[in-house]
ZAMARGU-4260 file (C-alpha; in steps of 0.2 Angstrom, whole numbers, plus 5000, padded with zeros to 4 digits):
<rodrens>
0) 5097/5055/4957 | 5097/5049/4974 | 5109/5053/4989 | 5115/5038/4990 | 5118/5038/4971
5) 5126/5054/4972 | 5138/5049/4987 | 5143/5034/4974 | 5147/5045/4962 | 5138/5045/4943
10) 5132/5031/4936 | 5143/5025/4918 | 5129/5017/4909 | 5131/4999/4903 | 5148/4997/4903
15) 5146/4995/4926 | 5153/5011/4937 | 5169/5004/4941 | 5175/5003/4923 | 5174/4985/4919
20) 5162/4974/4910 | 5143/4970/4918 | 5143/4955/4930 | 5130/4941/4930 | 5128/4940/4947
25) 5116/4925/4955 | 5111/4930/4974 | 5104/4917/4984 | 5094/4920/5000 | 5085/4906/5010
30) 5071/4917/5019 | 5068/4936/5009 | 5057/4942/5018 | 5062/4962/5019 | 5050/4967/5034
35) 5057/4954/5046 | 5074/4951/5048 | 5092/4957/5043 | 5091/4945/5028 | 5076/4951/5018
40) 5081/4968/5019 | 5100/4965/5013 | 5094/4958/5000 | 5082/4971/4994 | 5093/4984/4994
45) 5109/4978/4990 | 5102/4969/4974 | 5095/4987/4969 | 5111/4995/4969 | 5121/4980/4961
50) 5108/4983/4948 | 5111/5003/4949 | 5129/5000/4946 | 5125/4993/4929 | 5126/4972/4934
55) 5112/4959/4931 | 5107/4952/4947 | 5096/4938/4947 | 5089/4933/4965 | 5087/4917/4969
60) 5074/4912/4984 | 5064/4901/4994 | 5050/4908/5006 | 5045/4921/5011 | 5051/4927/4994
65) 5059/4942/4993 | 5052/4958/4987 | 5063/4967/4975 | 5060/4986/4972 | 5054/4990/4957
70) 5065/5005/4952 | 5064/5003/4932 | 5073/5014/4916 | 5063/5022/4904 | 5069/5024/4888
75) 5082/5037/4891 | 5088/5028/4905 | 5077/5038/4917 | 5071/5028/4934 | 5053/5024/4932
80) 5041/5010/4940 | 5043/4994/4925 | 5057/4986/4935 | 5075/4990/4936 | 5084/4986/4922
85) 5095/4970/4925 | 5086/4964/4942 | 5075/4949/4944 | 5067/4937/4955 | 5068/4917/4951
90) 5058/4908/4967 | 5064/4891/4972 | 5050/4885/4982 | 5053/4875/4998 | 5038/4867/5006
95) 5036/4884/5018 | 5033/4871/5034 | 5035/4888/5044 | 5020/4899/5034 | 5007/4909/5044
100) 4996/4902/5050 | 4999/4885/5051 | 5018/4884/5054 | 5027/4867/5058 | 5013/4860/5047
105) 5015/4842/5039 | 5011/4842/5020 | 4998/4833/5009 | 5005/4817/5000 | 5003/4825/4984
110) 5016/4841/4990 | 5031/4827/4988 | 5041/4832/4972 | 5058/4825/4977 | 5069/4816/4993
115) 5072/4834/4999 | 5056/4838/5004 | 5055/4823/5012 | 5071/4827/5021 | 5064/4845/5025
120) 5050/4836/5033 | 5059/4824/5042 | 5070/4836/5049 | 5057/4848/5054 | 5047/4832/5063
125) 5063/4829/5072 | 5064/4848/5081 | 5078/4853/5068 | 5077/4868/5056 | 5080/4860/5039
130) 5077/4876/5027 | 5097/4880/5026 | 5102/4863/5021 | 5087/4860/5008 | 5088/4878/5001
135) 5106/4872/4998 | 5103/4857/4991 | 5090/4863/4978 | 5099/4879/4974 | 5115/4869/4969
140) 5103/4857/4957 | 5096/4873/4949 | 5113/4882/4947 | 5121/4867/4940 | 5108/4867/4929
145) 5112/4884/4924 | 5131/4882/4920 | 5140/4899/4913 | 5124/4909/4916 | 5133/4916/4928
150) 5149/4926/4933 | 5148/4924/4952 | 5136/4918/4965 | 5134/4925/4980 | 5125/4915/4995
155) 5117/4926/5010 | 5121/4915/5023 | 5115/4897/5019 | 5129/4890/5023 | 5122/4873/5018
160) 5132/4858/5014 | 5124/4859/4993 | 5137/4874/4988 | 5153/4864/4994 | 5163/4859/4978
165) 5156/4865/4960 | 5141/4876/4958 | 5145/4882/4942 | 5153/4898/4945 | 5162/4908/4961
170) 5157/4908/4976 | 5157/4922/4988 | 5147/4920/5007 | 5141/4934/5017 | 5139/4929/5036
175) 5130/4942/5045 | 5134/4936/5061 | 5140/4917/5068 | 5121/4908/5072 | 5131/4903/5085
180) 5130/4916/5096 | 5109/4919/5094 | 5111/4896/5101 | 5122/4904/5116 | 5111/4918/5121
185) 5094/4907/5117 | 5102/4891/5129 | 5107/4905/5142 | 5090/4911/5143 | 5080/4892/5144
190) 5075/4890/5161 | 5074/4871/5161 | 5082/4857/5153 | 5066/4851/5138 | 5068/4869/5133
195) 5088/4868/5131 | 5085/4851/5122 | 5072/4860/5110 | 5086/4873/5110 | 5100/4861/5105
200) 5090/4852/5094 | 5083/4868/5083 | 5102/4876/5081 | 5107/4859/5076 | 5110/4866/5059
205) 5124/4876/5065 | 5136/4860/5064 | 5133/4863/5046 | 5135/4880/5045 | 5153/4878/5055
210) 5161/4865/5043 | 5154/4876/5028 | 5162/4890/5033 | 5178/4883/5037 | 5179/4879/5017
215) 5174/4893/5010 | 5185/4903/4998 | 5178/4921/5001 | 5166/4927/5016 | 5160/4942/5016
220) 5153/4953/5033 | 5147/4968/5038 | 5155/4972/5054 | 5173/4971/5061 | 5165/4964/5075
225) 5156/4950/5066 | 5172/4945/5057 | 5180/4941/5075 | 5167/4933/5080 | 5168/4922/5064
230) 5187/4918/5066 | 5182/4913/5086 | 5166/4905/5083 | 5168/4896/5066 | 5186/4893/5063
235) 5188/4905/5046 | 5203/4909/5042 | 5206/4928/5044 | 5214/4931/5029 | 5198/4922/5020
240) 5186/4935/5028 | 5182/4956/5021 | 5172/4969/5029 | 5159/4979/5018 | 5148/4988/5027
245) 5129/4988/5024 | 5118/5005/5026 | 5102/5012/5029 | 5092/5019/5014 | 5093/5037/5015
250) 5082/5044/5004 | 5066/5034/5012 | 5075/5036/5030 | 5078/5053/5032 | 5070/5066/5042
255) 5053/5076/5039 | 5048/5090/5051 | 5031/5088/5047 | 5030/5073/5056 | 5026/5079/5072
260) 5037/5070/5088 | 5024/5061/5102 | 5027/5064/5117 | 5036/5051/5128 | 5036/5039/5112
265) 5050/5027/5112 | 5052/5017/5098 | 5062/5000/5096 | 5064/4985/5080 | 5061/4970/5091
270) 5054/4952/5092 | 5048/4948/5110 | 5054/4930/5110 | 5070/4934/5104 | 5083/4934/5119
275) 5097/4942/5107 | 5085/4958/5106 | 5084/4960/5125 | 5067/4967/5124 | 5066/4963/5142
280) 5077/4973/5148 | 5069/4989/5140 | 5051/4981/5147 | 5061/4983/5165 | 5068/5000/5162
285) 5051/5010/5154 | 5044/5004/5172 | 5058/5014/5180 | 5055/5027/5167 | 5037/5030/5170
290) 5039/5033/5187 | 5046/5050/5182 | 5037/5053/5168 | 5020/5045/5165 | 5021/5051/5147
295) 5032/5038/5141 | 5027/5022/5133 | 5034/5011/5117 | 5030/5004/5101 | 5039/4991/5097
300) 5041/4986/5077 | 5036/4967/5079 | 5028/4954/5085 | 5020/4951/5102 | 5023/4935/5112
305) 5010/4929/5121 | 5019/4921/5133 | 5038/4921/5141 | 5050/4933/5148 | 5043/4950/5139
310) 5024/4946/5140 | 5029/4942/5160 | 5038/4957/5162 | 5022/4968/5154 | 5013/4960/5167
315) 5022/4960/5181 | 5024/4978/5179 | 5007/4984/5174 | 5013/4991/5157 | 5000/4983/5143
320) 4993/5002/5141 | 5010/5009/5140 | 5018/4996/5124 | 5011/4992/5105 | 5018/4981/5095
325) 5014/4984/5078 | 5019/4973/5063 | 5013/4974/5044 | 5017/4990/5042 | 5023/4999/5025
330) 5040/5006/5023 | 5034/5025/5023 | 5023/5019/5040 | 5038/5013/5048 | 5048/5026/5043
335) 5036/5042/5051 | 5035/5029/5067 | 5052/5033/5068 | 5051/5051/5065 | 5038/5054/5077
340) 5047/5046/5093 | 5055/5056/5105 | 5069/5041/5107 | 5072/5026/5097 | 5080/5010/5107
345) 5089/4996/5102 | 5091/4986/5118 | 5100/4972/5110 | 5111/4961/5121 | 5121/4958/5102
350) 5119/4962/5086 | 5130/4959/5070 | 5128/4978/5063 | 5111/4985/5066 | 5101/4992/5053
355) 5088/4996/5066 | 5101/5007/5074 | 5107/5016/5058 | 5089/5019/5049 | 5085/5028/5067
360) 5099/5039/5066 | 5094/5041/5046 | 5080/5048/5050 | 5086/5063/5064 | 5076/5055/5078
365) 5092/5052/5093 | 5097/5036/5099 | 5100/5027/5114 | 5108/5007/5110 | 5120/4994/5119
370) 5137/4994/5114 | 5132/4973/5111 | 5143/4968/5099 | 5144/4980/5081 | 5131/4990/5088
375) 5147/5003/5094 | 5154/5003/5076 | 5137/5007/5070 | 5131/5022/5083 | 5148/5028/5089
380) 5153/5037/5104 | 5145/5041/5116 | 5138/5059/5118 | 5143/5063/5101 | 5132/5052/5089
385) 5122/5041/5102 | 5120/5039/5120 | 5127/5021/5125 | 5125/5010/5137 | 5129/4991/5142
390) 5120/4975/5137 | 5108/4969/5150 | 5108/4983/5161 | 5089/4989/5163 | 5096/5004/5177
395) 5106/5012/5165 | 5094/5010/5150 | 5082/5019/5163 | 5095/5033/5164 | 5098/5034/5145
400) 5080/5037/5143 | 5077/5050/5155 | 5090/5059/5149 | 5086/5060/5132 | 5067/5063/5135
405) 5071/5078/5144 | 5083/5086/5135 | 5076/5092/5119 | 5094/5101/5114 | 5105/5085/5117
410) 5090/5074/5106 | 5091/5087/5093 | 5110/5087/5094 | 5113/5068/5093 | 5100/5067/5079
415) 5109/5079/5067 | 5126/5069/5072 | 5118/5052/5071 | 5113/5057/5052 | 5128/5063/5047
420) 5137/5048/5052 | 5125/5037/5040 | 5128/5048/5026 | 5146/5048/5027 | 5148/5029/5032
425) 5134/5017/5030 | 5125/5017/5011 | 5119/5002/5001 | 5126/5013/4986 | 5143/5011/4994
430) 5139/4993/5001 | 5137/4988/4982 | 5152/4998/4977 | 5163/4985/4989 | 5154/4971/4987
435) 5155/4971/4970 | 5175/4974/4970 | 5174/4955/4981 | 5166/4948/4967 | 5179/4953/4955
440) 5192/4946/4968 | 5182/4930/4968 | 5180/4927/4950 | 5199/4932/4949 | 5205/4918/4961
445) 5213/4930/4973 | 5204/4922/4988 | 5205/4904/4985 | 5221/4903/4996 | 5228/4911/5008
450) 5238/4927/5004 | 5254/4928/5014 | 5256/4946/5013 | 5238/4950/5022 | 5242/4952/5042
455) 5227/4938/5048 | 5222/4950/5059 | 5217/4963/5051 | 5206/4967/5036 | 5201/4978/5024
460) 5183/4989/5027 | 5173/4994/5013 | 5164/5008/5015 | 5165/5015/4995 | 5174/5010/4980
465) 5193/5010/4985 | 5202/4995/4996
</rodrens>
């Protein structure tokens, strides 16, 4: 059995862990891809463990598809590599106008199946981002389709305008974070008016979003952090709105001494055109670093942009030989990256949880993050499970840094904390656990109005089986 298994408590066979019947559970996610971005990987892991729990969780997707883990039962019930029991994968393909390596392409005549791919195309021609809104669309044909094959439906932040009204069955939202916020930081960072209209124009879909939200039932986050920036940014009501936090997985991240650490290595989950990530600003502070110890240098887990602030600041401080970026990569690769760095980063300027923050700190190696947005309620204090310091600040990231790379008894200290802090807080095991209890809520009516006696402005946090 797992750790996080174990910290969920034993498993009850078909009957579901918490005592009550199986659900059929249809999760719908716009973009799966597990290897790059938040969505991909919730998905992943939380429909393993729903499925772990003893419910039937089918995943609905457009592309990049998800890829589901293959975590199967013998026939004893033991976990073998068939396919776990109850888990599956239905692809609802889009006309992927964003796939390597030609993305923003135009389709061939013959790629046409309905007026919805010519509204993706259209939309896509006009600047917009079409695949929430046609994901929806198409995904409430199919369920409707599907009427009572399903207990509950669960949308992973779509937000389209298809599953207003009747879908068949329940629904439940999780909002990682408001878009919003990524169109702020992105319109703060344009440095001319055609890239704030390109800007405007791309986040057009969050109109959408907003209106959506505002009539949803049940939404479901995984932060207290992003549940107040969903009241302020979108206009949910409170009392419409539960915390369940998400995890690392700690079996895969966990830590290895074998793995020897690297000197100087610095380690960081980051797209380089991604203002939200603040990449930048660790580009800024490595210079600093350096000129106290050469050692150092970073690898950063994504892509490299060829052009703009990051690729500017590489060059303007002479440090191509001292970054990688490195993209592709297995789990078990990323994982001893991790293992081997002195120091992992997140630099973010924002984030709606960080898993980036929380598999680090599964894995033992210390970390130095922002206190941007849920990143605090993630890492926690400061000297005690993390070293933090503020959003856009490359001086005091500088400082984090020294510190930590020349003080081997503080790295080793916070790493153990950090650790600990994940297995006591953040699992998918007990993500699936409260997630699943907001289903039973859903399917029970209990969020479809407001409830007097909940205070709007609090919430209850999930972070195993109990309210």
């Amino acid at each position: 059995m797992t750790a996080e298994a174990m910290e969920a408590g034993p498993r009850t066979g078909p009957q579901g862990s918490d005592g009550d019947r199986p659900l059929r559970i249809a999760l719908l996610t716009y973009k799966g891809n597990p290897f790059c971005g938040g969505q991909g990987v919730y998905v992943r892991h939380l429909s393993r463990e729903l499925a772990r729990l003893g419910h039937s969780v089918e995943v609905i997707g457009a592309q990049p598809y998800p890829v589901l883990d293959k975590v199967g039962k013998g026939a004893e019930g033991a976990e073998g590599a068939e396919g776990l029991a109850g888990l599956s994968l239905t692809e609802l393909p889009s006309l992927d106008l964003y796939r390597s390596p030609d993305p923003f392409r135009t389709p061939k005549r013959d790629e046409y199946r309905d007026w919805v791919d010519a509204l993706e195309v259209a939309t896509m021609w006009t600047g917009g981002f079409p695949e929430p809104a046609t994901f929806s669309l198409r995904a409430r044909r199919h369920l409707r389709a599907r009427r009572g094959e399903f207990d509950v439906v669960h949308d992973n932040q779509t937000l389209g305008y298809g599953l207003l009204g009747d879908i068949g069955a329940p629904l439940v939202t999780t909002i990682h974070h408001p878009i919003t916020v990524d169109r702020r930081l992105d319109l703060d960072a344009a440095d001319n008016w055609r890239r704030r209209m390109s800007v405007r124009r791309w986040y057009a879909f969050t109109r959408m979003q907003k209106r959506v939200a505002r009539r949803l039932p049940s939404v479901l986050t995984v932060s207290g952090t992003s549940r107040q920036e969903i009241i302020d940014h979108l206009g949910v009501r409170g009392d419409r709105i539960d915390v369940v936090h998400i995890g690392a997985d700690t079996d895969l991240f966990s830590p290895d001494p074998a793995v020897a650490e690297v000197p100087g290595r610095i380690v960081t989950t980051s797209s380089a055109d991604v203002p939200l990530k603040g990449l930048v600003y660790l580009v800024e502070a490595l210079a600093k670093v350096r000129a106290e110890n050469p050692a150092a240098h970073l690898v950063v887990v994504g892509r490299r942009a060829e052009d703009g602030p990051v690729a500017q600041a590489i060059e303007k401080y002479g440090l191509a030989d001292a970054i990688e970026f490195v993209k592709g990569i297995t789990d078990e690769e990323l994982v001893d990256l991790v293992r081997s760095a002195e120091v992992a980063c997140v630099p973010s300027l924002y984030e709606g949880f960080s898993l980036p923050a929380a598999e680090a700190m599964a894995t033992g190696t210390p970390l130095l993050a922002t206190t941007g947005g849920a990143i605090p309620e993630v890492a926690g204090p400061d000297g005690e499970t993390c070293l933090a310091v503020p959003p856009a600040d490359p001086g005091a990231l500088a400082a984090g840094l020294n510190r930590l790379l020349g003080d081997r008894e503080l790295r080793v200290r916070l790493g153990a904390a950090g650790r600990e802090r994940v297995l006591a807080k953040f699992t998918w095991a007990r993500a699936a656990q409260g997630t699943a209890e907001l289903y039973r809520a859903a399917i029970a009516g209990k969020n479809a109005a407001p409830q007097s006696g909940r205070p709007p402005a609090t919430t209850p946090t999930y972070s195993g089986s109990h309210r």
